[in-house]
LOZANU-651169 format. One line per field, with one value per residue (C-alpha): residue in three letters; x negated, y negated, z. Coordinates in steps of 0.2 Angstrom, whole numbers, m for minus. Layout:
# LOZANU-651169
nuti <- ALA, ...
x <- X, ...
y <- Y, ...
z <- Z, ...
This chain:
# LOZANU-651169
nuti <- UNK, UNK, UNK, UNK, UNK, UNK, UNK, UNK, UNK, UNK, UNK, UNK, UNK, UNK, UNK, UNK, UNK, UNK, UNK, UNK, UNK, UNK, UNK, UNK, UNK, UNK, UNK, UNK, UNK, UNK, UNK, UNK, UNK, UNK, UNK, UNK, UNK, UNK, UNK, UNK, UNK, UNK, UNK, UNK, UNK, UNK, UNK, UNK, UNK, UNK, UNK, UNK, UNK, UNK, UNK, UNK, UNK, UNK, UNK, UNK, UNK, UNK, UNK, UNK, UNK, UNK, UNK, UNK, UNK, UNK, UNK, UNK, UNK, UNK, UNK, UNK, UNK, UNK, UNK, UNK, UNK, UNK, UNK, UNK, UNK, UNK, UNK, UNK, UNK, UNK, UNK, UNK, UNK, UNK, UNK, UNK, UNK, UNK, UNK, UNK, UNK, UNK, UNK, UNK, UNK, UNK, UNK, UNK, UNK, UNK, UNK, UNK, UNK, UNK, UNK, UNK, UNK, UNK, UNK, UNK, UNK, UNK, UNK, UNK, UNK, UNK, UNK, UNK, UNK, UNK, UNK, UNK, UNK, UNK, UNK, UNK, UNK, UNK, UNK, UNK, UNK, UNK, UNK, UNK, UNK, UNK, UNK, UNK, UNK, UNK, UNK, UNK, UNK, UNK, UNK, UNK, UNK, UNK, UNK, UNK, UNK, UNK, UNK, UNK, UNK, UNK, UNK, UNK, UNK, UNK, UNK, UNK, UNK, UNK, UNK, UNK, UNK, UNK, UNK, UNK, UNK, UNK, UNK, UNK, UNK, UNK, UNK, UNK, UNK, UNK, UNK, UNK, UNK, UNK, UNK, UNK, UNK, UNK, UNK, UNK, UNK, UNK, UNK, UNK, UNK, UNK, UNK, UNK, UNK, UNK, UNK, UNK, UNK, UNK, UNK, UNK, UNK, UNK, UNK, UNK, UNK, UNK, UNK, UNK, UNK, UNK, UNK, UNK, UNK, UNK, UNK, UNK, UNK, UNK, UNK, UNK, UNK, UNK, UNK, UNK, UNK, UNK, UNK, UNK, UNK, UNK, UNK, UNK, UNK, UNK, UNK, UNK, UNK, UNK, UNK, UNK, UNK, UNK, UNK, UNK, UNK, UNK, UNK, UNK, UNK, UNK, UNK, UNK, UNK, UNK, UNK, UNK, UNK, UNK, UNK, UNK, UNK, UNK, UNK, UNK, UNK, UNK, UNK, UNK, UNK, UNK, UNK, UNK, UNK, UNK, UNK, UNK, UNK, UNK, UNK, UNK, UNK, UNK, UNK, UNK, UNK, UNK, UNK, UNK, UNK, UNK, UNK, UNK, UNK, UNK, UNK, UNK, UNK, UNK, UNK, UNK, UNK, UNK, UNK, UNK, UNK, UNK, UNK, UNK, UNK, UNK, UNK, UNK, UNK, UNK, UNK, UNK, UNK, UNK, UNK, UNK, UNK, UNK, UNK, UNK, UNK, UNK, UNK, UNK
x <- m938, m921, m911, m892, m885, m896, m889, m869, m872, m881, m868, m854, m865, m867, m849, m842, m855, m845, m827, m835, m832, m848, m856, m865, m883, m879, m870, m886, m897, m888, m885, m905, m909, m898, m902, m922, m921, m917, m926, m942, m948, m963, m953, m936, m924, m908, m895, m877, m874, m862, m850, m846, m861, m875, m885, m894, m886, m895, m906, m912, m929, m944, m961, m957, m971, m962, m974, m968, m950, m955, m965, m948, m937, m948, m946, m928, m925, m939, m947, m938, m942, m932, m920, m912, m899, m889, m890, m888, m872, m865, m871, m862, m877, m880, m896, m912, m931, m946, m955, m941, m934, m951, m952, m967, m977, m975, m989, m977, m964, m971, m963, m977, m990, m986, m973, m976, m996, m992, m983, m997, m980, m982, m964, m947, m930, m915, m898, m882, m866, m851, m833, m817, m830, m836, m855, m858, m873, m892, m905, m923, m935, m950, m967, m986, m997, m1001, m981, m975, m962, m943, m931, m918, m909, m914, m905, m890, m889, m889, m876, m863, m865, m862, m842, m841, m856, m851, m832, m841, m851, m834, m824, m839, m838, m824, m832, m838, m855, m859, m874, m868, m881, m871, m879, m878, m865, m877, m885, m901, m914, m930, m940, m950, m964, m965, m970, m956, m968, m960, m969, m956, m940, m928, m925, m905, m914, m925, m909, m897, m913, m909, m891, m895, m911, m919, m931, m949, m942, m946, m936, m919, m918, m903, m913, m929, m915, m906, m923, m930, m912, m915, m928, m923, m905, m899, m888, m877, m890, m879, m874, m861, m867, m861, m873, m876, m861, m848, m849, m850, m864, m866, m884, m886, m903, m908, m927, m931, m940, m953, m970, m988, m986, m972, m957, m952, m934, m922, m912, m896, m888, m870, m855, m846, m831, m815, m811, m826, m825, m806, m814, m828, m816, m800, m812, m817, m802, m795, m781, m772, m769, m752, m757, m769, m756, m744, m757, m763, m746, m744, m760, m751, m739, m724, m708, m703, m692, m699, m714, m702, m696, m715, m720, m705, m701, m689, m690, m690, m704, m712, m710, m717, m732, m733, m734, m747, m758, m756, m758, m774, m780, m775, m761, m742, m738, m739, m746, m760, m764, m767, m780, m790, m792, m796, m807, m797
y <- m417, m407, m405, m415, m395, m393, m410, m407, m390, m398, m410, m398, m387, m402, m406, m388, m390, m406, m397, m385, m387, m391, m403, m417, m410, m396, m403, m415, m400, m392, m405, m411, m393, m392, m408, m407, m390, m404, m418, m411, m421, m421, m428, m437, m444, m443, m454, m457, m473, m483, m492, m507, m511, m501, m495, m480, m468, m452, m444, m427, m429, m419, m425, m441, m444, m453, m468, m467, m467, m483, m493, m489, m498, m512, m512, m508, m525, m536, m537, m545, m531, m521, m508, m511, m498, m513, m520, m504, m500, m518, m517, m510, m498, m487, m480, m485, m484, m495, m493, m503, m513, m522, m524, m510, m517, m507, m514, m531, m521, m521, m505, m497, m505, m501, m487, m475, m473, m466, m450, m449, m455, m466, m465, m467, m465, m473, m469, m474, m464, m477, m471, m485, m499, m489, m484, m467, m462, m465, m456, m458, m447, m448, m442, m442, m446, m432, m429, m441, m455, m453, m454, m465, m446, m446, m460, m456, m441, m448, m463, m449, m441, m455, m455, m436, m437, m453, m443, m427, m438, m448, m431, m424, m438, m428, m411, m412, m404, m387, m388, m397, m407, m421, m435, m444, m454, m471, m482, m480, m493, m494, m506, m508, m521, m529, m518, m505, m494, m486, m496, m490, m482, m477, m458, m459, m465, m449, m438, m450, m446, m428, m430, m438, m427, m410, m413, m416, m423, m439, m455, m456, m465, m475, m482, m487, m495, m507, m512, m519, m526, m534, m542, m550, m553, m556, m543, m534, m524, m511, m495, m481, m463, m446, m436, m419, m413, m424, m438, m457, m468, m485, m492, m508, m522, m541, m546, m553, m568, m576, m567, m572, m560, m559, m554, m535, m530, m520, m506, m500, m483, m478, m469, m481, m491, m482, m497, m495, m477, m480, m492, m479, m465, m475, m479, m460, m454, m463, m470, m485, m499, m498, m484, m492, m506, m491, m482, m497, m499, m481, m482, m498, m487, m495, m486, m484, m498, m511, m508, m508, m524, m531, m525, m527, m512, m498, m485, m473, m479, m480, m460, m458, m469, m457, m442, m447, m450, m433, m427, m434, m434, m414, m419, m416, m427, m444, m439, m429, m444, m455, m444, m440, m458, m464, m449, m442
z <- m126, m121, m134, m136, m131, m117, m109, m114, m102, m88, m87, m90, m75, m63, m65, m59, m43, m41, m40, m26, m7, m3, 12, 4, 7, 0, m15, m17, m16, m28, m39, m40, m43, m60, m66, m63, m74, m88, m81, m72, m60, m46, m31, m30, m16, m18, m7, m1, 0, 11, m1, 7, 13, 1, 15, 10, 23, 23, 8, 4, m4, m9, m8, m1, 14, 28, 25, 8, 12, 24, 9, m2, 13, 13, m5, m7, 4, 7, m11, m28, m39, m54, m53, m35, m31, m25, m41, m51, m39, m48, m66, m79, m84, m69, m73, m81, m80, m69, m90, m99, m84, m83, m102, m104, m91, m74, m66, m64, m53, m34, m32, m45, m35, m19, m17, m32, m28, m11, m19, m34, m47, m62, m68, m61, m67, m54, m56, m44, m43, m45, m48, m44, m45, m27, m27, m14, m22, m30, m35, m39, m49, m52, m62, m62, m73, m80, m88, m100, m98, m94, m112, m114, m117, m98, m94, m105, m93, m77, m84, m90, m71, m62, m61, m57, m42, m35, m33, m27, m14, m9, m5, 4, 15, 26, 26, 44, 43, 51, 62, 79, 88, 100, 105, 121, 127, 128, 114, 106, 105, 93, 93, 75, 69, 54, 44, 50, 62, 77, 88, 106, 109, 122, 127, 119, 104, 102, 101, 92, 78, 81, 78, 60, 55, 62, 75, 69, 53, 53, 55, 47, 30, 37, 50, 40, 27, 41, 52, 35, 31, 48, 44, 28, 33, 13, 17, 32, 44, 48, 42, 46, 47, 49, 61, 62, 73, 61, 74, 65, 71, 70, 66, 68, 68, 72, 73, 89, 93, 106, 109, 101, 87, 72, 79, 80, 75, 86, 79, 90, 88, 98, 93, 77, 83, 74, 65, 57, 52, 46, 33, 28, 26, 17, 4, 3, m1, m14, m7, m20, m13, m11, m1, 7, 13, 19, 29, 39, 46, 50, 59, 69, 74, 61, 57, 38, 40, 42, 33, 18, 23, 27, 9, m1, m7, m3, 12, m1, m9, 6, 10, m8, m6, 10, 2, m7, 4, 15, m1, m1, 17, 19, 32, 35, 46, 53, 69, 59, 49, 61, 72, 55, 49, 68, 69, 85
């Protein structure tokens, strides 16, 4: 058991990798290094998470088997179970373990059953990363059999982390990532079955994948995550994604119907609507929401004026509300402000 010292300097350690300028792989890389060193652990995934929609949108994993990472989709939103991510992103304790969340008895959860088998794990510790009431982040870790159980001093780690990750993760979001691989200018199609197996796809399809993971690696997280959202529909079966090259995708997926078999489910891929990335990246920098007001009608193309007048304050206030946010957007001028939150 680490000692109550060991944990106050891995948080202190984990905090200082958050303040760096890092891309969030990297930043999740660094970060699962440091905090394993504590925590060990056999395998883990570790997520961003689309705030508005709590897609899992991209995860940096080890050990994972891709047919484990499609049996944890199914799970994730197919299969009433403890210790959703969705759930965590909600609650007001942001971490815990499948041992205590089933009451001592794991063999109830389906995820133990089903999902944990497949990477040889009996224990698992889930934490999401939640700061302004906004989830960008989750993790899970897990252990085989042949290691004990995860503490509740575990746990207390990966709840005091959870503010400082999740804001780590959200100024992340506007690093553009260094390795460039555009995609093509058409939409990509998958076509999935039931139990989320590739069963065809288009050609733009095959390098919109290469724009989200290097070439052999597998099939995106985020895609898995929205074909098995597609097919229960409790929740929204899209996601927003920043590929590779920095450019925002928009994965989208509805089941299909008619045939002698159970209908497949279509994924869609193509270059994300700027409305859509103006939401994700507003969110990211967190903007108030006075400043949020003030910013939406810069971006409509209103003078100081009258969007004193619209919002009932003063035109100096609203210069001040604007310094703010080019303080916190990296811009000096309106012009510059409008081309980074429309992604121009």
């Amino acid at each position: 058991m680490s000692s109550p010292m060991a944990q106050r300097e891995t948080v202190r350690d984990i905090e200082a990798v958050c303040r760096l300028d890092l891309g969030s792989r990297e930043l999740r890389r660094r970060i699962a290094e440091r905090l394993t060193r504590l925590v060990p652990a056999d395998s883990y995934c570790f997520g961003t998470i689309d705030p508005t929609t709590l897609l899992i949108t991209d995860d940096v994993s080890v050990g994972l088997t891709a047919s484990a990472a499609a049996a944890a989709a199914h799970n994730e939103y197919l299969v009433d179970d403890v210790l959703k991510f969705a759930v965590l992103a909600r609650s007001e304790v942001s971490a815990g373990t499948l041992s205590a969340a089933t009451g001592g008895d794991p063999e109830s959860s389906h995820r133990y059953r089903a999902v944990l088998p497949m990477i040889d794990a009996r224990h698992e510790l889930r934490a999401s990363f939640v700061v302004d009431r906004r989830c960008w982040g989750a993790i899970a870790l897990f252990r085989g059999g042949g290691r004990p159980g995860f503490t509740p001093a575990d746990v207390d780690v990966l709840r005091r982390l959870s503010a400082p990750v999740a804001a780590a993760l959200r100024r992340a979001l506007h690093r553009v990532p260094g390795d460039a691989a555009p995609g093509p200018a058409e939409a990509g199609v998958l076509l999935f079955d039931q139990d989320l197996r590739l069963l065809a796809e288009n050609s733009a399809a095959k390098l919109w994948r290469e724009e989200l993971v290097a070439s052999g690696a597998g099939l995106p997280i985020a895609v898995l995550d929205v074909a098995a959202r597609g097919r229960g529909a409790a929740l929204p079966a899209y996601g927003r994604i920043r590929g590779r090259s920095g450019r925002w995708l928009s994965v989208q997926a509805s089941p299909l119907s008619g045939g002698p078999d159970r209908a497949p489910v279509a994924v869609t891929m193509h270059p994300a609507p700027a409305a859509d990335v103006a939401e994700v990246l507003l969110l990211a920098y967190g903007l108030t929401p006075r400043e949020r007001d003030v910013l939406a009608r810069v971006v409509a193309g209103l003078p100081s004026r009258i969007i004193a007048e619209e919002l009932h304050i003063t035109a100096a206030t609203v210069q001040d509300h604007l310094k703010g946010v080019f303080a916190k957007t990296g811009v000096r001028s309106r012009r510059e402000l409008v081309a980074t939150i429309l992604d121009l």
